[in-house]
C-alpha positions in Angstrom: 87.0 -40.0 86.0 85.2 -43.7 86.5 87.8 -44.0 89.7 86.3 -40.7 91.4 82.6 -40.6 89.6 82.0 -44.6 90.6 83.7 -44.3 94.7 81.4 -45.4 97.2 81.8 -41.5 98.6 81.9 -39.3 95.9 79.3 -41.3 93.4 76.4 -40.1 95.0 76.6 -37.0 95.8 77.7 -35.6 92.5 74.9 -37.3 91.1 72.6 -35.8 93.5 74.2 -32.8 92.8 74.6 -33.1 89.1 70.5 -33.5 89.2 70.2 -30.6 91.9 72.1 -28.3 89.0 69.3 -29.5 86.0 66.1 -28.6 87.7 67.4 -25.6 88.9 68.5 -24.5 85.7 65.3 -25.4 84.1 63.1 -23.5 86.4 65.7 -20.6 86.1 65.7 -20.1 82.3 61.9 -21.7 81.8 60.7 -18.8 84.3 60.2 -15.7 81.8 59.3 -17.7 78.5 56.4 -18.9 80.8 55.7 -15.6 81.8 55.9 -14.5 78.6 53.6 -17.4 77.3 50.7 -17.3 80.2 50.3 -13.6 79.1 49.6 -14.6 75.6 47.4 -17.4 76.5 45.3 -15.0 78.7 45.6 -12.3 76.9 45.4 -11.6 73.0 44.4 -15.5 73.0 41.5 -15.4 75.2 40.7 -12.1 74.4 40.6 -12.5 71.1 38.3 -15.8 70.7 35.8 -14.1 73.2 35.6 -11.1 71.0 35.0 -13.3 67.8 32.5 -15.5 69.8 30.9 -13.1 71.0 30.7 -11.1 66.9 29.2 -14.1 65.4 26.2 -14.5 68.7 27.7 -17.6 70.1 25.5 -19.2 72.4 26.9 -18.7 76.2 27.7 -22.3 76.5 30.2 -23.2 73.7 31.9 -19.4 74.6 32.3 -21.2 77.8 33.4 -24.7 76.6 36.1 -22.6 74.4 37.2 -19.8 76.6 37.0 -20.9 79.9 37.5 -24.7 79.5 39.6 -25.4 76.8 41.6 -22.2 76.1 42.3 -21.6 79.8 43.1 -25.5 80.3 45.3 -25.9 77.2 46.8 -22.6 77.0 48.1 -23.4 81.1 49.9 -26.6 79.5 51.6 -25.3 76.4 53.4 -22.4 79.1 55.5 -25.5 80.0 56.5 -26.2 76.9 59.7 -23.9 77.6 60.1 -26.1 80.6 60.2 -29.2 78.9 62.5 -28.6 76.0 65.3 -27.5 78.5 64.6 -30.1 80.9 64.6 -32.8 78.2 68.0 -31.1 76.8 70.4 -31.3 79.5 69.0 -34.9 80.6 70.1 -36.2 77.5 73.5 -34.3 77.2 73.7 -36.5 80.6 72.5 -39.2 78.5 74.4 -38.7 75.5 78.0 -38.0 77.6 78.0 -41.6 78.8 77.2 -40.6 82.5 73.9 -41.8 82.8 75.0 -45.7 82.7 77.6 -44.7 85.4 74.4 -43.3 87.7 72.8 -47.3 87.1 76.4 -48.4 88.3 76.2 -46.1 91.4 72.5 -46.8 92.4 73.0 -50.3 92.6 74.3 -50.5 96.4 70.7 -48.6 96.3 68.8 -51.0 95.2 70.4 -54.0 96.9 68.6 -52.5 100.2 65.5 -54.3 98.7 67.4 -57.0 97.5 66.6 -56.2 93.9 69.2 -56.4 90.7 71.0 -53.2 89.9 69.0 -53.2 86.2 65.9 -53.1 88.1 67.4 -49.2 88.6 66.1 -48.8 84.7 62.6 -49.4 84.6 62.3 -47.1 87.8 64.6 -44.7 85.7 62.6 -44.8 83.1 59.5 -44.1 85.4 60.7 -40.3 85.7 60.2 -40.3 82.1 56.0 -42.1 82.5 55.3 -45.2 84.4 53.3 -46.7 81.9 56.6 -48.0 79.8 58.3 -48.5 82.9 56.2 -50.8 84.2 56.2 -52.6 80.8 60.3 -52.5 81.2 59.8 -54.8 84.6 59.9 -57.8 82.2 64.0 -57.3 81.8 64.0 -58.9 85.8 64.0 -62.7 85.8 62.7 -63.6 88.8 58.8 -62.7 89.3 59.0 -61.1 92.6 61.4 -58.9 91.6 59.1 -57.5 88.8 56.0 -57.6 91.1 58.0 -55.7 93.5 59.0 -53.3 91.5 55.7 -52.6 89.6 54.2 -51.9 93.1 57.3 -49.2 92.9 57.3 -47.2 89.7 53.8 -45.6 90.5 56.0 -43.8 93.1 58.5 -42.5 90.8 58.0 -38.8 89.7 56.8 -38.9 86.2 57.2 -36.0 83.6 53.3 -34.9 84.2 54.3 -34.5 87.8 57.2 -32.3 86.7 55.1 -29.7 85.7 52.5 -29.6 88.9 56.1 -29.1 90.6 57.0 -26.2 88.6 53.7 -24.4 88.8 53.2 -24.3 92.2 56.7 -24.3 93.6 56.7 -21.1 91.1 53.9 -19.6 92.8 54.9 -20.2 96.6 58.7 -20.7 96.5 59.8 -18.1 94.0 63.8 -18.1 93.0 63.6 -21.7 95.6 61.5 -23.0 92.9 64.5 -25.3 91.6 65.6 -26.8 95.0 61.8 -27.3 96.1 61.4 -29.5 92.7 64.7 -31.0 93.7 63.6 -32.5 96.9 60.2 -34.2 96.0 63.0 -35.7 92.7 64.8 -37.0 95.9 61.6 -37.6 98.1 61.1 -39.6 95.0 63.5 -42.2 95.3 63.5 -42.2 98.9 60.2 -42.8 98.5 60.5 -46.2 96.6 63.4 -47.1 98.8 61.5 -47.0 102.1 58.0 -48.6 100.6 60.4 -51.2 99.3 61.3 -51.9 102.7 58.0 -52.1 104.0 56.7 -54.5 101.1 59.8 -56.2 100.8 59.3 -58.0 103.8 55.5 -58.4 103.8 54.8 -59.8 100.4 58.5 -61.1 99.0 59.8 -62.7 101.9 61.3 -65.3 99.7 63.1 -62.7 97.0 67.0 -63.6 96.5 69.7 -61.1 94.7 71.1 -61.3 91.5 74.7 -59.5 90.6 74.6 -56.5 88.3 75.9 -57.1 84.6 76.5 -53.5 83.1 78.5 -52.3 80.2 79.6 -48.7 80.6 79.7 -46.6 77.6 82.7 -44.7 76.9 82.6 -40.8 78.1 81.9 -38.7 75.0 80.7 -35.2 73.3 76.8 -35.1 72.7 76.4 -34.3 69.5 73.8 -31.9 68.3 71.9 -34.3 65.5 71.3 -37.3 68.5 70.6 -34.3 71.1 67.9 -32.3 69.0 66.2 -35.7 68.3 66.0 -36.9 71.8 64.5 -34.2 72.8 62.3 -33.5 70.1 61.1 -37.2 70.3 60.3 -36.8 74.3 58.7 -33.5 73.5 56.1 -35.2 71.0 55.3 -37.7 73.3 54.7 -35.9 75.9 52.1 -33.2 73.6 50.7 -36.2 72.2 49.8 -37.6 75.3 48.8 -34.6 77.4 46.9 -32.7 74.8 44.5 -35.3 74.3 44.0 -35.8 78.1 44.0 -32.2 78.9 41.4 -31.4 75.6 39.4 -34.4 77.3 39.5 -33.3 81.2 38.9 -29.8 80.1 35.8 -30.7 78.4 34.5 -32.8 81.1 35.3 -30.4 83.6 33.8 -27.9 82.1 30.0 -30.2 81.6 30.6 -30.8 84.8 30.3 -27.2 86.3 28.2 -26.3 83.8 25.6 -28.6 85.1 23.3 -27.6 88.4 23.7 -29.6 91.7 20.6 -29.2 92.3 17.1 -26.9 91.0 17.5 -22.7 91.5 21.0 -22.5 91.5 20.5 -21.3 87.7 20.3 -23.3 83.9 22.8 -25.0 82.0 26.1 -22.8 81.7 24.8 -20.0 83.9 25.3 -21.8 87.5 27.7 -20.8 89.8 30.7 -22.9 90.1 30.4 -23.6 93.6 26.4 -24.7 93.5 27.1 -27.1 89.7 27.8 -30.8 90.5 31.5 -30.5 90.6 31.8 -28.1 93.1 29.4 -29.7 95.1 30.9 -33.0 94.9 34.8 -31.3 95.3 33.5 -29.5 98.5 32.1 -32.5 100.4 35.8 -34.5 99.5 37.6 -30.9 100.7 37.2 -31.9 104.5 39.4 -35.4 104.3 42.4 -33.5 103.5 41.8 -30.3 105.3 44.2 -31.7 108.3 47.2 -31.2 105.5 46.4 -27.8 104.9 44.6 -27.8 101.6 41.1 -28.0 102.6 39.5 -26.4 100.0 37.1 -27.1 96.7 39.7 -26.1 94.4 42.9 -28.2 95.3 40.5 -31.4 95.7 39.2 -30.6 92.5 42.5 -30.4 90.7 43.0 -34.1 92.5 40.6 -35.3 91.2 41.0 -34.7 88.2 45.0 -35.6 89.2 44.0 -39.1 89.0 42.7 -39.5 86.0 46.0 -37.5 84.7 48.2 -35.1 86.5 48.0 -32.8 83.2 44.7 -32.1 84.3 45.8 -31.1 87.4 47.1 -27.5 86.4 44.2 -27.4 83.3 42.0 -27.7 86.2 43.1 -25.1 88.5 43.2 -22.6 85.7 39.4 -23.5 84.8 38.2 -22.9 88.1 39.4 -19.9 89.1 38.4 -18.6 85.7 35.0 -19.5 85.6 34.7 -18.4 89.4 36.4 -14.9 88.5 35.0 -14.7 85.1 37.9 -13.7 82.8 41.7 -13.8 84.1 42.0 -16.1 86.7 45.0 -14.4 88.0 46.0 -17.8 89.0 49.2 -16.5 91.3 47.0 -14.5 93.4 44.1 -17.1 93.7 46.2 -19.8 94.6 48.1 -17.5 97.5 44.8 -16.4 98.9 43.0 -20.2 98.7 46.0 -21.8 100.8 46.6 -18.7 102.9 42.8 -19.5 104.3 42.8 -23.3 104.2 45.9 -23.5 105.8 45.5 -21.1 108.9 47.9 -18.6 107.6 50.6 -21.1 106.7 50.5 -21.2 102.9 54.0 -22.6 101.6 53.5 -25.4 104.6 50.1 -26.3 102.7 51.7 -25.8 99.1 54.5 -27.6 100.2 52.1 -30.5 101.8 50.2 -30.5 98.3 52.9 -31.2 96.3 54.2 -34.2 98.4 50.9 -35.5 97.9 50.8 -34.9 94.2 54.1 -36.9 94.8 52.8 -39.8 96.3 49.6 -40.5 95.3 48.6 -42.7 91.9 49.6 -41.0 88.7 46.9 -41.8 86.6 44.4 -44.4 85.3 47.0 -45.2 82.6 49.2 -46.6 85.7 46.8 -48.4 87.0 46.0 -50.4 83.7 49.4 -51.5 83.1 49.9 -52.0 86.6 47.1 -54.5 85.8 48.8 -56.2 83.1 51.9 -56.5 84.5 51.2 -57.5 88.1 47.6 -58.4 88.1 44.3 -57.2 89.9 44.8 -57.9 93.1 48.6 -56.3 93.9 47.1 -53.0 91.8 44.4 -52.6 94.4 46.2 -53.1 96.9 49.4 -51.1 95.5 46.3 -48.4 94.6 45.3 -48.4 98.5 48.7 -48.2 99.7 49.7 -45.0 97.8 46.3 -43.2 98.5 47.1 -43.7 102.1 50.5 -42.6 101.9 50.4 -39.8 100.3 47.7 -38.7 102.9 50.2 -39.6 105.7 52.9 -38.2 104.2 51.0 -34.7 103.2 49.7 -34.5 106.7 52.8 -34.9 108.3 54.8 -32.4 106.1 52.1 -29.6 106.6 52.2 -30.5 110.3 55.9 -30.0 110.5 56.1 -27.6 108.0 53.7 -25.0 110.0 56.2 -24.8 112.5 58.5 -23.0 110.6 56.6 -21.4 108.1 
């Protein structure tokens, strides 16, 4: 198997394939348990605590805090709890078989490109799981550029939060090409870090020498179910841990922030309309910089905002503001379809398509940013910060521009 799964032309395209086969599986079987679950959530759930809010006189402002902010927010993120069991399932029955090392082994012609070690391959691996302890897993390279160059690289990997952005809107725009959509930004992804390795490579580490790859490969195996079921329940927890407190957070803010008046006789506290409070007003003047990549409008710049502090918030936020705009079920399908049908002329899945690449590209979150700090210090974060802002505008501009043409 090591003689066909290891060949300079077969390695990498069955692992490409091999990955091709997870994510559309996952957004195959996840697809109705969302369903199922985002009815709930809107339904009996919301329903239910606005009834019982509304029996014991609460005051408008914590029905809204409850209903529209953190129900709405929180109830969008546990529908992709479905999502992430079976994504985090078959990654480690990859793991557990023994093929994952031989992935490392093949990805190493990949990474001597950029005249980097083939173990640098596992902190970048481990960035599809969160940057944050990938960057900290830099300090297995020796040599210093290596690890500076490859901190200014994990931001670029596609984290977990990221994954499920993809799903959601490749759901919405893509429908049964929801898997191969998620797919090619996984693959953007690399190619991603590959090509801004390139450009850095030579700019900043002109002076960075190669080191040979020492790897043990594990023998080929049966996952077992005990090592399986802990793996993924472990990832799972993590990942709940760590959004729920963002997401409870973001939703919260969020929702002050429409709650509070841009400006005198556009109503009181809780009663303004979400377009005339201070974060509409402040999302609609930052709507115009990325209207030339299709997604000119208040709502997508306000779910990037709130992208940067964590991409969690991204989806919590999309589902607050079309619920406090249409008071009740956001209907999120349809409001997304008719927000990028109008902000991009009539060329919707070239927008969506645009505003996932930038999702992609762009930082993924202030937790990044602080260990990009401590691992590679102020001044390559800033500029590493700069670079990816300005990259993923490029990139989403230039992927709606093409993409118009044929959609």
């Amino acid at each position: 198997m090591d003689r066909l799964l290891l060949s300079r032309g077969f390695g990498i395209p069955f692992f490409l394939a091999v990955m091709w086969g997870v994510f559309q599986a996952t957004t195959a079987l996840a697809k109705p348990l969302q369903d199922g679950l985002g009815d709930f959530v809107s339904g009996p759930v919301s329903g239910g605590a606005d009834r019982l809010l509304e029996a014991v006189h609460a005051p408008g402002w914590l029905t809204g805090l409850l209903v529209d902010g953190l129900i709405n927010g929180v109830g969008q993120l546990l529908t992709f709890v479905p999502l992430m069991i079976i994504m985090f399932l078959l990654l480690a029955l990859l793991e557990d078989s023994g093929y994952f090392a031989r992935a490392a082994f093949v990805a190493d012609r990949l990474m001597r490109t950029l005249r980097l070690p083939g173990r640098a391959f596992l902190p970048l691996v481990v960035g599809f799981g969160c940057n944050v302890p990938a960057l900290a897993g830099t300090r297995i390279l020796n040599r210093r550029s290596h690890r500076l160059l490859v901190g200014l690289l994990i931001p670029y990997m596609s984290c977990t939060a990221r994954l499920a952005v993809y799903v959601m809107i490749a759901g919405v725009f893509f429908g049964s090409n929801s898997g191969t959509v998620v797919f090619f930004l996984y693959v953007a992804s690399v190619l991603l870090v590959v090509g801004m390795g390139l450009i850095l490579r030579p700019l900043l580490f002109r002076d960075m020498k190669e080191e040979p790859l020492v790897l043990e490969l594990p023998p080929y195996r049966l996952p077992t179910l005990r090592v399986t079921g802990a793996q993924v329940w472990q990832k799972l927890a993590a990942f709940l841990r760590t959004a729920g407190g963002i997401i409870v957070a973001t939703a919260a803010g969020v929702w002050l922030l429409m709650a509070i008046p841009a400006a005198a006789g556009h109503g009181g506290f809780g009663k303004v309309d979400v377009e005339q409070s201070v974060f509409g007003t402040v999302t609609r003047a930052t709507a115009p910089l990325v209207a030339p990549a299709g997604f000119g409008d208040w709502h997508a710049t306000a779910a990037l905002g709130t992208g940067l502090i964590a991409k969690e918030g991204v989806i919590s936020t999309l589902a607050q503001t079309y619920s406090a705009e249409e008071d009740g079920d956001p209907k999120l399908t349809a409001s997304l379809h008719a927000t990028f049908e109008e902000s991009s002329g009539g060329h919707q899945r070239a927008a969506a398509l645009a505003f996932l690449v930038f999702i992609l590209a762009y930082t993924p979150c202030f937790a990044t940013l602080a260990a990009q700090r401590a691992e590679i210090g102020t001044r390559l974060t800033v500029i590493g910060f700069g670079i990816q802002l300005a990259a993923a505008w490029l990139l989403a501009v230039g992927v709606f521009q093409i993409a118009r043409l044929v959609w």
